[in-house]
N, C-alpha and C positions, 0 to 999 in steps of 0.2 A: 907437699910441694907448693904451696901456696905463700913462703918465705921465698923470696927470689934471694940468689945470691947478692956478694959486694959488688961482682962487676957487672956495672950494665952498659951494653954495647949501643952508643950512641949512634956510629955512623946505621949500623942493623936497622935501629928503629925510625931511622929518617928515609933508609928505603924501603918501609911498611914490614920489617921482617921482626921476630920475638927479642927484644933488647936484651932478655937473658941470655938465652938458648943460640939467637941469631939466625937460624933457619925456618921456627916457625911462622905463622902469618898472623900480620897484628890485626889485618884488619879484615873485616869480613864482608865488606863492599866499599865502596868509594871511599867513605868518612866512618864509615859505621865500625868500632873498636870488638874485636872480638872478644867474648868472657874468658876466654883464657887458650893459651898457646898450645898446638894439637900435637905438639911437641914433646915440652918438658913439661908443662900443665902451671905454666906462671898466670895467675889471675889478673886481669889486668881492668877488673870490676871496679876497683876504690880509685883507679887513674882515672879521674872524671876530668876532663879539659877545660870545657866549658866554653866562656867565649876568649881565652888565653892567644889560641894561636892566630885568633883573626886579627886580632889588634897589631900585631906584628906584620901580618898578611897585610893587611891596609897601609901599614906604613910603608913597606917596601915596596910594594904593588906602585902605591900611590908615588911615594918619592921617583922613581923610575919615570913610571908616565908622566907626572908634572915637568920632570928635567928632559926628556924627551921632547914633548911637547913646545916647551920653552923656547928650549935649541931648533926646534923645526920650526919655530913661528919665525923667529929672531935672525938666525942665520941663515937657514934655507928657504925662505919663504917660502912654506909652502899654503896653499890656500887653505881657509875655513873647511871648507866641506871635509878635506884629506885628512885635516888634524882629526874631525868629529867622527872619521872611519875607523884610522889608525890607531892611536893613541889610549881610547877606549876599550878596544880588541885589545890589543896591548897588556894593557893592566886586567882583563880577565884572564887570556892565555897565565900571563905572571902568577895570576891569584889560583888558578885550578894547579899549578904544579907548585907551588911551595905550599900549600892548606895539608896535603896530607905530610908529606915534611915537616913540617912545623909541629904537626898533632903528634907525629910517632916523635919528637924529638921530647915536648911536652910529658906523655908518656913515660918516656925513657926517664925523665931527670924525677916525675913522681915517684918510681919505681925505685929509684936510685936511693931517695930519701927518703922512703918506708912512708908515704903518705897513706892513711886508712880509713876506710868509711869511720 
């Protein structure tokens, strides 16, 4: 069991579930990647991420809140203080819910292409 099939199910693995199987759980706490699906038993050991998804995580996080910010300085004046509350929060909330997204989707496309220790 440790050949994962051709198909792997991207949307599955962006919402933490087995990219092969698609019902078991990828991950075995927040960020933490389980060794293999309690499932169909896909290993998911050699799918190491690394620092992959955060770099994307940063970009969009960041793009968002920069253009946000921007626009609230610019057109809504809004004062200093509100910008240094909001906008911040902002780009954390953004980065805690696209990190594991990104990591199961990461995941998914190693999987996909038979990457190996």
């Amino acid at each position: 069991m440790s050949q994962p099939p051709q198909g792997v199910n991207f949307l599955a693995a962006a919402l933490g579930k087995c990219p092969v199987c698609g019902k078991g759980k990828l991950y075995k706490s927040y960020l933490k990647i389980a060794e293999a699906c309690d499932r169909c038993g896909t290993h998911f050991k050699a799918a190491a991420t690394g620092d992959g998804p955060v770099v994307f995580v940063i970009l969009i996080a960041g793009c968002i809140a920069c253009a946000g910010l921007f626009y609230s300085f610019i057109a809504l004046d809004w004062p200093v203080p509100r910008l240094l509350i909001v906008w911040p929060t902002v780009a954390v909330i953004i980065s805690l819910i696209l990190m594991p997204m990104l990591k199961g989707l990461m995941v998914a496309s190693q999987l996909r292409h038979k990457v190996r220790d």
